[in-house]
C-alpha positions in Angstrom: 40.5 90.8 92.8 40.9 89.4 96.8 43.3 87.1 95.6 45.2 90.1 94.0 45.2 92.0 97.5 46.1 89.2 99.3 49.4 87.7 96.8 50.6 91.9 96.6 50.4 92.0 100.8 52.1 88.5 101.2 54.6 89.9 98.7 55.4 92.9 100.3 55.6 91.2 103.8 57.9 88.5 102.0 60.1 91.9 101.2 59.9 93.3 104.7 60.7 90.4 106.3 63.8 89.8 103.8 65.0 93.2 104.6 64.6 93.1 108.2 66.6 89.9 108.6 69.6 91.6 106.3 69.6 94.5 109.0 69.4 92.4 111.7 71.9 90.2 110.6 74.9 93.3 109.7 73.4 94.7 113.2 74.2 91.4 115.1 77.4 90.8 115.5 78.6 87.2 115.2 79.9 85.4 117.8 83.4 83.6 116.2 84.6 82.4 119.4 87.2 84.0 122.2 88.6 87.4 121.6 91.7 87.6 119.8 93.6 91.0 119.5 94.9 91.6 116.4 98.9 91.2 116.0 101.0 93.1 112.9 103.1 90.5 111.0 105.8 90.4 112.7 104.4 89.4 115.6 102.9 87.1 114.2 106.4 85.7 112.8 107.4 85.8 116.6 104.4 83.5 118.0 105.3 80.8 115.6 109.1 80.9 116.3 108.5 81.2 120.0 110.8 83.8 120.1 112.2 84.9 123.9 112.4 88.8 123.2 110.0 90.5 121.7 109.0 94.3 121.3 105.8 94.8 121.4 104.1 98.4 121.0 100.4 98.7 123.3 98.3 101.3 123.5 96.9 103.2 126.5 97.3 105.6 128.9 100.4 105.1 131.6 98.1 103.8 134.2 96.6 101.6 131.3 100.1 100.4 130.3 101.9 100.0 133.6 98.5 97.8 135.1 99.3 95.1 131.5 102.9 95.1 132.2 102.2 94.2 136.0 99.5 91.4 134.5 101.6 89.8 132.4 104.9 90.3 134.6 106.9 92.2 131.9 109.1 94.9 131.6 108.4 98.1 130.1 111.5 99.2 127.8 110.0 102.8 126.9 107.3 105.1 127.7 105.5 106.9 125.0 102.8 109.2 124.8 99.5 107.2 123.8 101.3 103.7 125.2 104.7 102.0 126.1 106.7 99.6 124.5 106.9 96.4 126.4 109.4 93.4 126.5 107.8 90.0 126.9 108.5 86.4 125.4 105.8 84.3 122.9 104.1 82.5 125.5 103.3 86.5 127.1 102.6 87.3 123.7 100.1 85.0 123.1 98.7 85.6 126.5 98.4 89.4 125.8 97.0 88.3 122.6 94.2 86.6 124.4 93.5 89.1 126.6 90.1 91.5 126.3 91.3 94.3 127.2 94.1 94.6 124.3 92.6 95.7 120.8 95.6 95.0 119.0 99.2 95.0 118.9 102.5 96.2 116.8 106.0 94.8 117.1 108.6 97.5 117.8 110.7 97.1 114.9 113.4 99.4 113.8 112.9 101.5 110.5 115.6 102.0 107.8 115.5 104.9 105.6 115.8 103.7 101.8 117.8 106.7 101.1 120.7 104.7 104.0 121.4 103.1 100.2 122.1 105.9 98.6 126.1 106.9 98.1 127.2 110.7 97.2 128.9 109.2 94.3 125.3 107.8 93.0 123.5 111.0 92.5 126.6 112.7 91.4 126.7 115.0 94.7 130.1 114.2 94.7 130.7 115.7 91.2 128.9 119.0 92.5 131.1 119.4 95.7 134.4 119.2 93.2 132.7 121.8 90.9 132.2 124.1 93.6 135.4 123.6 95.3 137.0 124.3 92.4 134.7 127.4 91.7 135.9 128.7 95.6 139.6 128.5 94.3 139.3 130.5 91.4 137.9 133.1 93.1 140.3 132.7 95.6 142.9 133.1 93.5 141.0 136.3 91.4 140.5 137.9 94.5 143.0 141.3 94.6 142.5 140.9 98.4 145.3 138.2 98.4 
């Protein structure tokens, strides 16, 4: 009966211990060496071509903003209301990158609209438009007001 007791408590200790560890350890974070903001993709792309102009997107406040542009001696292409779009080259970049005060950053890159693809003539607008030009000039020419 004792050695019951005693192989349920060492059980249940076994347990408690296991379980304390597996919070500890998603609790803990680990240390995986020097911070490294995160970059999008095309920054990325950028860093490994050593590119000399890049636009890169950073969050902040203005004084937050204006204090990494004077840092990193860059120039500050445009103002926006939660950051500022900055002008730097790779090596900055990677500098930035480094940095612990930046989170992350995005490259300023220009969006297209898919629909820039898509002609009059493709959706048949173009066929509408004659239909109702036509439509104008027959009532134009029904109209007793002539």
């Amino acid at each position: 009966m004792f050695n019951r007791i005693t192989h349920r408590t060492s059980r249940l200790v076994t347990i408690g211990l296991g379980a304390a560890c597996f919070v500890l350890s998603a609790v803990i974070p680990a240390s995986a060496g020097p911070h490294r903001a995160r970059v999008s993709e095309d920054l990325a792309d950028h860093l490994a071509a050593n590119s000399q102009t890049i636009r890169v997107i950073v969050h902040g406040d203005k004084a937050e903003t204006d204090a990494l542009a004077a840092r990193y001696n860059v120039t500050i292409a445009r103002t926006l209301k939660t950051g500022a779009v900055l002008l730097l080259n790779a090596g900055q970049l990677a500098a930035m990158r480094d940095d612990e005060a930046v989170d992350h950053l995005s490259g300023d890159i220009r969006l297209r609209s898919s629909v820039d693809a898509v002609t009059a003539e493709s959706i048949g607008a173009d066929q509408v438009w004659r239909a109702l030009a036509r439509a104008a000039a027959c009532r134009a020419k029904a109209s007793p007001w002539r």
